[in-house]
N, C-alpha and C positions, 0 to 999 in steps of 0.2 A: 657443397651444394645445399647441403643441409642449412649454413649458416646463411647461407644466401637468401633462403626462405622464406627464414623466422627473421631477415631483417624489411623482404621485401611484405613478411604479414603488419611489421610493424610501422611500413613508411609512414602507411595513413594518420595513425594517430600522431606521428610523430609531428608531420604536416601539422595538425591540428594544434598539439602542446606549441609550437613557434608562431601559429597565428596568436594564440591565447597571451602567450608572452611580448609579442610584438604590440599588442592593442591594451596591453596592462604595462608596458613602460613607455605609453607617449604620455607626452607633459603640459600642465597647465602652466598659468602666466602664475609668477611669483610674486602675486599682487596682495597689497595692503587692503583696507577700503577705498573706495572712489568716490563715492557723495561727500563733499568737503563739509557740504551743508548738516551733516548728522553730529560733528565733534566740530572743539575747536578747540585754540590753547589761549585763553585768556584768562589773567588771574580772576577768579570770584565769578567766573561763569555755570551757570547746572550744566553746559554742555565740555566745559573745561577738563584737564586730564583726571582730576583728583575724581567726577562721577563718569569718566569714560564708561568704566565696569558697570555701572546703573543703567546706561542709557539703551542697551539691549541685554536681553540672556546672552544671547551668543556672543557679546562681550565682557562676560562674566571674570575673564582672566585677567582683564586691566586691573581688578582691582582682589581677585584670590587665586593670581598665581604665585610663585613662588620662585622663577626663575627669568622676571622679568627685568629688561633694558629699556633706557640705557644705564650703566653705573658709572660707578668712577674706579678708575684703573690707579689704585694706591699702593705705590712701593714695599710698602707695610708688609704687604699681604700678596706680593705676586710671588711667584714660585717659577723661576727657571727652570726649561725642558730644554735641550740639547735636541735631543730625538724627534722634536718636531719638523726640523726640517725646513730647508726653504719652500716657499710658494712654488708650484710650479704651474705658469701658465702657460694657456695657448689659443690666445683669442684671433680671430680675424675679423677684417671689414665688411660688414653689411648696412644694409639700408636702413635707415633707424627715422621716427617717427619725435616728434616733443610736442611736449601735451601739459596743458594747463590743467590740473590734478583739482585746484580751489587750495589746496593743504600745503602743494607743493609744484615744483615743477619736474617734468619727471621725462626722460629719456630711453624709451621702449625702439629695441631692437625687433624687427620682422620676419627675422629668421635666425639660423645658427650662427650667433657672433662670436664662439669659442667656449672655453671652460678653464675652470682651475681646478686642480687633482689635491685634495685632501685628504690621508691616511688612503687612498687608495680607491676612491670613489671619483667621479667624473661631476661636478658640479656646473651646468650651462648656465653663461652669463646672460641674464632675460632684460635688468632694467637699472637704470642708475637713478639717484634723484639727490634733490639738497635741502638741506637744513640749517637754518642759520637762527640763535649759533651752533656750535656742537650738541648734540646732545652727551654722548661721552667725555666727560671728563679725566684726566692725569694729575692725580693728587690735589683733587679740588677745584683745577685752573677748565674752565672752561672756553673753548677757543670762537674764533670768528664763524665757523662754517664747517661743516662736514657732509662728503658724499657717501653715501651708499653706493655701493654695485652687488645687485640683487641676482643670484646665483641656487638655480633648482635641478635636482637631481633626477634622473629619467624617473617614472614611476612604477614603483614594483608592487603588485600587490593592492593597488590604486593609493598608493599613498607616495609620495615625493617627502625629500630634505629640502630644506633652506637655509644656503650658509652668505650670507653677507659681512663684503669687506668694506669698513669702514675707514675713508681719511678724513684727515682733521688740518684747518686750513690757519692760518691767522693772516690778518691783514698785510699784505705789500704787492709783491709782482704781480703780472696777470697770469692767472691760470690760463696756458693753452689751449682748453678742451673750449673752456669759456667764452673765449675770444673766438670761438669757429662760431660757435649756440649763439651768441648777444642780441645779434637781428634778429636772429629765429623767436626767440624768447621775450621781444618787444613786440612782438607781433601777435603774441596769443595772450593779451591778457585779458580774457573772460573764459570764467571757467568751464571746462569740456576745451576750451578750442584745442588746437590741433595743426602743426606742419610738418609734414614729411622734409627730411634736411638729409637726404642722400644718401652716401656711404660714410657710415662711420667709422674709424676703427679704435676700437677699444684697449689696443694698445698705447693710443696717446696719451690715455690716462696712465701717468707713469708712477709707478712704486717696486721698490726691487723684490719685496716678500725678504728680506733678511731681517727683519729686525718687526715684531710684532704680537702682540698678543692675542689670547685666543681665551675664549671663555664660552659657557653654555646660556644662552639667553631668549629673548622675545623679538617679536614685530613690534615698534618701536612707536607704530598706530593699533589702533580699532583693525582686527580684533584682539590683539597684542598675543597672537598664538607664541608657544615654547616651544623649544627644542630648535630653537636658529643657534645655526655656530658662526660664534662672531669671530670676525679676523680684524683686531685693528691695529692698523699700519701704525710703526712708532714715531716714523718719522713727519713730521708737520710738514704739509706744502702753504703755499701763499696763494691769496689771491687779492685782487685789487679790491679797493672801495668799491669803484664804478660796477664790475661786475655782482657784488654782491648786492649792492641795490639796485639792479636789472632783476635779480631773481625775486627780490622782497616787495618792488614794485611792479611786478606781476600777480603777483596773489593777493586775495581781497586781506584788508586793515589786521585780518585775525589772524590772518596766516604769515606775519609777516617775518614773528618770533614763533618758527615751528619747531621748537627744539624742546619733548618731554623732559619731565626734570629727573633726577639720577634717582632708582630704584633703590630697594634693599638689596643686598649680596646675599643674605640666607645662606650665608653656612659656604657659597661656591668657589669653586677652586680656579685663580686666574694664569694664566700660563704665560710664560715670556717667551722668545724666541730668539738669538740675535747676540 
């Protein structure tokens, strides 16, 4: 009876500690900038990558951080981990939105489209987008096109992770995912525009997670925040000509090559997996 007491004096607060905690790990969108109009990537521009850091304070990191992406993933210097482990995903279909970004084209889910589990955390997949060409390089070689899949972690404390997995495309077949988006993506070319395209499932985006490297890096735009953990898949997929100038032919003249150019490594450690 006694304990019964002293747990029924304690319900209230407890009630209160799970609201406090419930309302300090809902999440924000794992978004870069959105004004396309504030950067851009043209050589010998003031708005170009090399004054991103200038062009606000709050983007001061573009140009004095220390652990910023994208680099180049050199044999040299990777270091094999066993222990990492495969990917393990578990995404499902939801309703997803594509949106002409100006910078990029970009593919935003509208609710819970799944997650991938890293060292033990829960990482929600929020947005995909592309880049052409890659911005990470493999010994130099930089490729046709690379996707993100942008992935934030509930937030604790008011703060969230951001881990994105990067692949890396070069010129031939069609990309499946591609060939769903094509019409969608002709269709919005002014920037802001916007079409809801159904259910997606982010499973078709297909990579096994066995074979990949992992490294500590940046947002890859404005404000080029740190502490993103990159995953990037080893293996190359393909995509055609025609879709990749669908996506380059949507975005204004500057956006057409959005692909920042390869950062310093600073001393970081790259991880292999595979």
């Amino acid at each position: 009876m006694k304990h019964q007491k002293i747990w029924i004096n304690l319900l209230p607060n407890l009630l209160i500690l799970v609201t406090i905690l419930f309302l300090s790990t809902t999440w924000t969108i794992a978004d870069e900038v959105e004004d396309e109009s504030e950067f851009d990537y043209l050589k010998g521009s003031k708005k170009g990558p090399s004054h991103w850091g200038e062009l606000k304070k709050e983007w001061a990191t573009c140009k004095n951080g220390i652990m910023q992406s994208p680099i180049d993933l050199s044999s040299k210097i990777v270091k094999v981990v066993p222990k990492l482990g495969e990917l393990k995903k578990n995404y499902k279909p939801q309703n997803a939105i594509i949106r002409n970004r100006g910078h990029d084209i970009q593919l935003r889910w509208k609710g819970d489209a799944g997650s991938i589990n890293i060292n033990g955390t829960e990482f929600f997949l929020r947005q995909i987008h592309w880049h052409s060409p890659s911005e990470h390089t493999i010994n130099g070689q930089r490729f046709d096109m690379e996707l993100h899949m942008v992935h934030e972690s509930l937030k604790i404390c008011g703060k969230s992770k951001i881990a994105v997995v990067g692949l890396l495309h070069k010129i031939g077949g069609p990309d499946p995912l591609l060939t769903k988006l094509s019409n969608y993506i002709e269709t919005i070319e002014h920037t802001g525009a916007e079409r809801s395209v159904g259910v997606i499932d982010p499973s078709e985006i297909k990579f096994d997670g066995q074979k990949y490297y992992r490294y500590m890096g940046s947002l890859t735009v404005p404000p080029c925040d740190e502490d993103v953990l990159w995953t990037i898949n080893k293996e190359i997929r393909s995509v055609s000509k025609e879709q990749l100038e669908i996506l380059e032919d949507a975005v204004p003249d500057h956006a057409e090559m959005n692909a920042r150019p390869v950062q310093l490594l600073n001393g970081r450690e790259i991880q292999l997996y595979g």
